[in-house]
PLY file of the C-alpha trace (Angstrom):
ply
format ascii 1.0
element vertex 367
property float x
property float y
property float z
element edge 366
property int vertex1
property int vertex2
end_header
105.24 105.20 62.10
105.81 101.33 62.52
103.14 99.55 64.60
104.55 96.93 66.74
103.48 92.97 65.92
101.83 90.35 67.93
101.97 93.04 70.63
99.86 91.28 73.11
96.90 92.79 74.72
97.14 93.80 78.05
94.70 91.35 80.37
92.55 92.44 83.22
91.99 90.26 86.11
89.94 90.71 89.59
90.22 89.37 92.74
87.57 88.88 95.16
89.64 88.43 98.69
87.52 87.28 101.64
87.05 89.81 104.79
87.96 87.01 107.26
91.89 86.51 108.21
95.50 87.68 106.68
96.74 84.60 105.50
94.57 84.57 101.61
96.21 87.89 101.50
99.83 86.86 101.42
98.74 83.78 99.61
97.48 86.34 97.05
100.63 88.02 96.82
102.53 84.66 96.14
100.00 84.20 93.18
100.02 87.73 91.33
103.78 87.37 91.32
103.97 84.32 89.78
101.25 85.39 87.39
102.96 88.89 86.19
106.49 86.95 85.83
104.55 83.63 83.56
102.25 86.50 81.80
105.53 88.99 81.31
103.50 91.57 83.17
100.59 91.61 80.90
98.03 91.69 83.35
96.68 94.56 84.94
95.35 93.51 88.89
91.79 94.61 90.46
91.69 93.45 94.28
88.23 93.78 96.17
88.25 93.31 99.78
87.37 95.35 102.49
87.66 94.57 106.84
92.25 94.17 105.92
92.08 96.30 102.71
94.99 98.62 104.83
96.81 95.35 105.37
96.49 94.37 101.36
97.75 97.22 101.00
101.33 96.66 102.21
101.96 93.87 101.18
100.85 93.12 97.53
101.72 95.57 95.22
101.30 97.40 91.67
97.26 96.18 91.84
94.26 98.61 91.96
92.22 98.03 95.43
88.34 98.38 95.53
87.15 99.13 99.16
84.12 96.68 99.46
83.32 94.24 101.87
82.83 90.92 99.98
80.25 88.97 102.13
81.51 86.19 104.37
81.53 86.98 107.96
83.00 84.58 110.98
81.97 85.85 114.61
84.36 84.46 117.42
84.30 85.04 121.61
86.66 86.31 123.21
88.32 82.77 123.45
88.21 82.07 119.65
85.13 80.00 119.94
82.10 80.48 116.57
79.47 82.72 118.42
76.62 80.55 117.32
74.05 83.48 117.49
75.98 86.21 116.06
76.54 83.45 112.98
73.14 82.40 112.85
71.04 86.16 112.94
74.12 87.48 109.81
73.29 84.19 107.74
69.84 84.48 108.03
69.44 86.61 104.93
72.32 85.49 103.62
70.40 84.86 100.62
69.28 88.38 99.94
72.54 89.67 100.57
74.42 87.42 97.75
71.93 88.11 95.70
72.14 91.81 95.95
75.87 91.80 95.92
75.60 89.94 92.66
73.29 92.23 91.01
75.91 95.23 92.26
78.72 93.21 90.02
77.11 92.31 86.76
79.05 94.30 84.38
82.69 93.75 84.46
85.22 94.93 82.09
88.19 91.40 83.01
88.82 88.92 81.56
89.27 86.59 84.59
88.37 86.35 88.10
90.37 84.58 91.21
88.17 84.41 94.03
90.03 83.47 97.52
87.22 82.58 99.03
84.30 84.43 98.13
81.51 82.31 96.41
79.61 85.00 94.73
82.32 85.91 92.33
82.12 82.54 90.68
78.71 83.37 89.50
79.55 86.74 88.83
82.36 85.53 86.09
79.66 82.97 85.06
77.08 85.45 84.06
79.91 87.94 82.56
81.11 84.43 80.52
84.68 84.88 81.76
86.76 82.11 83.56
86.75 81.96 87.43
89.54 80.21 90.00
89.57 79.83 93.09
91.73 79.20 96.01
91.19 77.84 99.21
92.73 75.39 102.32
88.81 75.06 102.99
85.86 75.95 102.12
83.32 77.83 104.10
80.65 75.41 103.19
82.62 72.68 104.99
83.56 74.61 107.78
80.13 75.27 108.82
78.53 72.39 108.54
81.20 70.96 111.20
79.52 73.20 113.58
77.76 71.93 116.12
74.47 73.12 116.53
74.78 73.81 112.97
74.60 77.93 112.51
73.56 78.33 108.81
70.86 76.48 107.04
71.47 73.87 104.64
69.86 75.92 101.84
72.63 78.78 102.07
75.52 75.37 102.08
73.69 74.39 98.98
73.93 77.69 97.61
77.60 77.94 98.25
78.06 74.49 96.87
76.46 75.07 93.42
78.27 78.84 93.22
81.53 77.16 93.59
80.79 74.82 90.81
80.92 77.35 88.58
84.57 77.47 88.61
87.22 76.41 86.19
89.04 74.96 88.72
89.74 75.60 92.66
93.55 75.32 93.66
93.91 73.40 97.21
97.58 73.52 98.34
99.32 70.55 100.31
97.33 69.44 103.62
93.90 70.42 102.87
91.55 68.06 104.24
90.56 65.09 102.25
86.95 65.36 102.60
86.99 68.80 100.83
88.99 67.59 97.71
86.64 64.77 96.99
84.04 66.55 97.98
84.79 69.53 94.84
84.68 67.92 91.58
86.77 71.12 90.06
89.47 70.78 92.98
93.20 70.72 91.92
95.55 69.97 94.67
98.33 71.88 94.47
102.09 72.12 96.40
101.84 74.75 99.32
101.44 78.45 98.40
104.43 81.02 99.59
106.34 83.69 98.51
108.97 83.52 96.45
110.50 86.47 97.27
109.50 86.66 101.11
111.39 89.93 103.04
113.43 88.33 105.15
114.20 90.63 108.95
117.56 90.22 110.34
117.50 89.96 114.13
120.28 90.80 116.69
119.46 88.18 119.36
123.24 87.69 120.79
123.00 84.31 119.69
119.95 82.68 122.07
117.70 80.73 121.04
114.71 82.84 119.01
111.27 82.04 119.66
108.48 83.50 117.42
104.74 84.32 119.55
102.30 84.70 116.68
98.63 85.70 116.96
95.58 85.34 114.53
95.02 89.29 112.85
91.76 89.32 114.83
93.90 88.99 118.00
91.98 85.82 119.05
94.84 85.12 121.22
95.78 89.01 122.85
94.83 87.69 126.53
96.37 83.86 126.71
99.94 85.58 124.99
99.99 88.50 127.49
99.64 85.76 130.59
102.25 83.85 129.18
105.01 86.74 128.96
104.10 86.78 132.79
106.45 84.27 132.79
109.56 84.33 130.56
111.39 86.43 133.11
113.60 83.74 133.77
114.52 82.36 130.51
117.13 84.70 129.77
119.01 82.18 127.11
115.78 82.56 124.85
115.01 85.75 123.15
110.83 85.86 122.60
110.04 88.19 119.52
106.10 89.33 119.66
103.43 91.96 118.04
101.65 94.28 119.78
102.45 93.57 123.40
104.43 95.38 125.24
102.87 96.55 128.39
106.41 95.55 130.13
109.39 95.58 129.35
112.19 92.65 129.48
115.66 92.10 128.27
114.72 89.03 126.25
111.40 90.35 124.78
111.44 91.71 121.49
108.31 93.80 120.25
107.98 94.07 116.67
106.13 96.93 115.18
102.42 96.33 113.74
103.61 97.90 110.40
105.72 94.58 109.67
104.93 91.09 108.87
105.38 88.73 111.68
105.74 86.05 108.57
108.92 87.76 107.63
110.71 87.17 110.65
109.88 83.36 110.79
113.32 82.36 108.43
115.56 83.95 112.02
113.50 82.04 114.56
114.04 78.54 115.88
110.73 77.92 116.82
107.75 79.49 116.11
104.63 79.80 119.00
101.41 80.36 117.31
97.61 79.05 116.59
97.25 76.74 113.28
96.97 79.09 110.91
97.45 77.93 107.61
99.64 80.87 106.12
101.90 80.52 109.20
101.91 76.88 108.34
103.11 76.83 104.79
105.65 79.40 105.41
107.40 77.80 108.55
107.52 74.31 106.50
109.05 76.69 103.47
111.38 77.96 105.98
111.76 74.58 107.71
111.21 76.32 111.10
109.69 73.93 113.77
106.43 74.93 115.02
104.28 74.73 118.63
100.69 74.81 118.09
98.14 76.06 120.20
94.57 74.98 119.48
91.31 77.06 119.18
87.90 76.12 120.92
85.75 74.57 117.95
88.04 76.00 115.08
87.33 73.10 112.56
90.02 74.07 110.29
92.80 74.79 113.32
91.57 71.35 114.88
92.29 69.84 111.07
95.73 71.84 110.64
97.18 70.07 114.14
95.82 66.74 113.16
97.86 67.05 109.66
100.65 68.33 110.96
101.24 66.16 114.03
100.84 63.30 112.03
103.51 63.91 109.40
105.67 64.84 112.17
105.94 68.66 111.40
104.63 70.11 114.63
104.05 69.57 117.95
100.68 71.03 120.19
100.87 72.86 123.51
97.17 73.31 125.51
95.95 76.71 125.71
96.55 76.50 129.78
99.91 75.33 129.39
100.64 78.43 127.32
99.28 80.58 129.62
100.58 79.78 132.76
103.33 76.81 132.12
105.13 77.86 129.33
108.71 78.15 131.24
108.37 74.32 132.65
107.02 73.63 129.04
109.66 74.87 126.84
112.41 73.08 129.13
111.24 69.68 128.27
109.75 70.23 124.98
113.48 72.12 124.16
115.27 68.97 125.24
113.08 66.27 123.81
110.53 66.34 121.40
112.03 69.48 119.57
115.22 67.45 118.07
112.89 65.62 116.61
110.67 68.21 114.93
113.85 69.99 113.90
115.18 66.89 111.85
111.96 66.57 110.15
111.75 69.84 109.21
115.35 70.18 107.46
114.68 66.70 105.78
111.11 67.30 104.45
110.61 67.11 100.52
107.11 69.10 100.50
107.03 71.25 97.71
105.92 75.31 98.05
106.03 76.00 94.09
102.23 75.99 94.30
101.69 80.05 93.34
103.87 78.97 90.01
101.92 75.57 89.46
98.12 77.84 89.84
99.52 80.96 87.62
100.65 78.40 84.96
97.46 76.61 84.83
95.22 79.97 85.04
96.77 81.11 81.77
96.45 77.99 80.16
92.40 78.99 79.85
93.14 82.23 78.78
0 1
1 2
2 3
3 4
4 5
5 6
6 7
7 8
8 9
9 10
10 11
11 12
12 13
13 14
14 15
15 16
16 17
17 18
18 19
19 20
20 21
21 22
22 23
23 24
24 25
25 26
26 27
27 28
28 29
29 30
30 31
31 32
32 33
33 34
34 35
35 36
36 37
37 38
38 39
39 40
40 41
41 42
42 43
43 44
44 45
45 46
46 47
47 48
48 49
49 50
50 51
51 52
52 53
53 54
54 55
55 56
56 57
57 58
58 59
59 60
60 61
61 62
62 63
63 64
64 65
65 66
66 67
67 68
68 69
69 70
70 71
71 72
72 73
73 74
74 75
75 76
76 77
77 78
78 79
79 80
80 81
81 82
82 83
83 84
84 85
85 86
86 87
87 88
88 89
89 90
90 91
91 92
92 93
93 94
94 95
95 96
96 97
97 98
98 99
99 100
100 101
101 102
102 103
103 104
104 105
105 106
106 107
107 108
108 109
109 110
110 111
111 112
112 113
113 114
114 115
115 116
116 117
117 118
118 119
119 120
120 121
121 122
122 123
123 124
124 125
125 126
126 127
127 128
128 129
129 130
130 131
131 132
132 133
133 134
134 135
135 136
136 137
137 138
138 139
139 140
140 141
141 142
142 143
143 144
144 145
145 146
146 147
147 148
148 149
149 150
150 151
151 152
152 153
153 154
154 155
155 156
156 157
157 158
158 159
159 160
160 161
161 162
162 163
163 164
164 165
165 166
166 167
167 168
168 169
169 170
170 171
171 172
172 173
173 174
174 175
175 176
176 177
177 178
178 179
179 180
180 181
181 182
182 183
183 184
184 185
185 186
186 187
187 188
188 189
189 190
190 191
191 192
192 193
193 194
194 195
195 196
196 197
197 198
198 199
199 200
200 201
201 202
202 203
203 204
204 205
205 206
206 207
207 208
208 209
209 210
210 211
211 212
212 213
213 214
214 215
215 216
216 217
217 218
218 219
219 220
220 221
221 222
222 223
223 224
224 225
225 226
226 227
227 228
228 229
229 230
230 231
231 232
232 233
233 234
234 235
235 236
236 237
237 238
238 239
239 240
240 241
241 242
242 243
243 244
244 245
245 246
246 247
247 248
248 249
249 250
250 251
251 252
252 253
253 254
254 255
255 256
256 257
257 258
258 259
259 260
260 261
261 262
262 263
263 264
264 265
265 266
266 267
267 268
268 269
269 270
270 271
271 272
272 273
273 274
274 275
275 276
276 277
277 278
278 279
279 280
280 281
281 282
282 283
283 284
284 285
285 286
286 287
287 288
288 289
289 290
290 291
291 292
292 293
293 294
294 295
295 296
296 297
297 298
298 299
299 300
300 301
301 302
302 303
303 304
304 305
305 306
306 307
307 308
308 309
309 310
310 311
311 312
312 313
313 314
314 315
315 316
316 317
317 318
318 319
319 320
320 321
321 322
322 323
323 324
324 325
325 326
326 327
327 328
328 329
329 330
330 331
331 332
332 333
333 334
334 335
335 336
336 337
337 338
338 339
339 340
340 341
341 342
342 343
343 344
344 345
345 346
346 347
347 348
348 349
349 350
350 351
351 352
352 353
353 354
354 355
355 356
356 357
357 358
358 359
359 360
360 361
361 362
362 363
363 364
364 365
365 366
């Protein structure tokens, strides 16, 4: 029997995907695509995560899932707002908890780890002498510390810090704050991260005028959207497309089910209504769909997003109370104004979104 030459060992890789949010997830997806296609499917995919592990689930595929909850948590009120306490009583044994979670990893049979964004793992491939990447739009070190009073000691920021440094490199896409990228010795700034191959959802809206209402996945935002559907009654040239809610029932309200991605449905809509996310971000500038804002109370990384993206012209912001109770008078003069504006800018920008191809083909340069 002939043995095959320079057959190439198949590669193992794990992922360490934070508990907090749904955007790292699709980001994720973007990245093991572009990895299998540059690596001609040699490498076989580990993903840890735990609180969206259901979520992972649908949306990246042909990877092995480990149900474990990978350390990080982010407490919010009702409103959206950090609760300070809740932060301050998980974080204060923080330290016991990394290390334990550490000890719980130290054998590993990869040969790589991404980590998106969970600091641990950097020492974990460190201490198993494998590579580690990561990838971020911030850091959780940074975010903290813009808390005010500040909820975590400066020992545990410290202790994030020097875990990060242990990376071969972390991959920042387009409009990541400054401070964070000179701040990271190892960071790489990278074009934004989306999907090359995005599922795209054909809508029947008799030709209106589509308008996308997009929460956070923890919902932050289930009370200010419901007020605001109060009120769209009237606006029966726009057809409103929304998750979730659908306690009544109107002709131009379209409820999409929970089992799809409201990111797939962005490339139909004219506008898209939503908080800051960064996910929701890169793939309406991808899709060069204009985008309304809403902020979040003391959300340093929303509050950065808005700043960014008002200032390059890319989006415009709507107040929380507005939303709630003004939308209809809103929409009228944003629609005849400042939205022909947003529109041209978004079907002239030149931002690049090859950033999943730009991170897989520097990842397998160290391998």
């Amino acid at each position: 029997m002939k043995t095959l030459k320079n057959h190439k060992k198949m590669r193992k890789a794990k992922i360490y995907l934070s508990d907090e949010g749904y955007g790292h997830i699709v980001r994720q997806q973007a990245i093991i695509e572009q990895l299998q296609f540059q690596s001609n499917n040699n490498i076989d995919f580990t993903l840890q995560t735990h609180k969206h592990i259901d979520a992972a689930k649908r949306i990246i595929n042909n990877v092995n899932f480990i149900d474990k909850y990978n350390n990080i948590s982010w407490f919010k009120h009702p409103n959206g707002s950090p609760d300070i306490d809740k932060i301050k009583d998980y974080f204060s044994s923080y330290q016991k908890k990394s290390i334990n979670y550490i000890n719980q990893e130290l054998t590993l049979d990869v040969d790589f780890i991404i980590s998106d964004f969970v600091y641990e793992s950097f020492e974990i491939a460190k201490l198993n002498n494998i590579p580690s990447f990561g990838v971020a739009h911030f850091t959780w070190d940074w975010f903290f510390s813009k808390l005010y009073p500040p909820p975590i000691s400066s020992k545990i920021l410290s202790r994030f810090f020097s875990q990060s440094k242990d990376a071969k490199a972390i991959y920042f896409p387009f409009f990541t704050p400054q401070e964070i990228l000179n701040y990271y010795k190892n960071a790489v700034e990278v074009p934004l991260i989306v999907r090359s191959n995005s599922l795209k959802k054909n809508v029947n809206s008799n030709g209106k005028f589509n308008v996308l209402i997009m929460d956070s996945g923890s919902g932050v935002l289930k009370e200010s959207i419901e007020s605001a559907l109060r009120n769209i009654s009237e606006l029966d040239d726009i057809q409103f497309f929304v998750s979730r809610y659908s306690n009544s029932y109107l002709s131009n309200l379209t409820i999409i089910s929970e089992d799809d991605l409201l990111v797939d449905y962005i490339g139909e809509m004219d506008l898209v209504i939503g908080r800051a996310g960064f996910n929701t971000i890169s793939e309406c500038i991808a899709l060069r769909t204009p985008m309304l804002l809403l902020g979040e109370a003391m959300n340093p990384e929303i509050n950065e997003n808005i700043v960014n993206l008002k200032k390059a012209g890319l989006a415009s912001f709507m107040s929380l109370s507005d939303f709630k109770s003004g939308l209809k008078v809103f929409l009228a003069s944003f629609l005849k104004n400042e939205y022909k504006v947003l529109k041209h800018n978004m079907e002239n920008h030149d931002i690049k979104i090859n950033g999943a191809e730009i991170i897989a083909k520097d990842i397998l340069k160290y391998l």
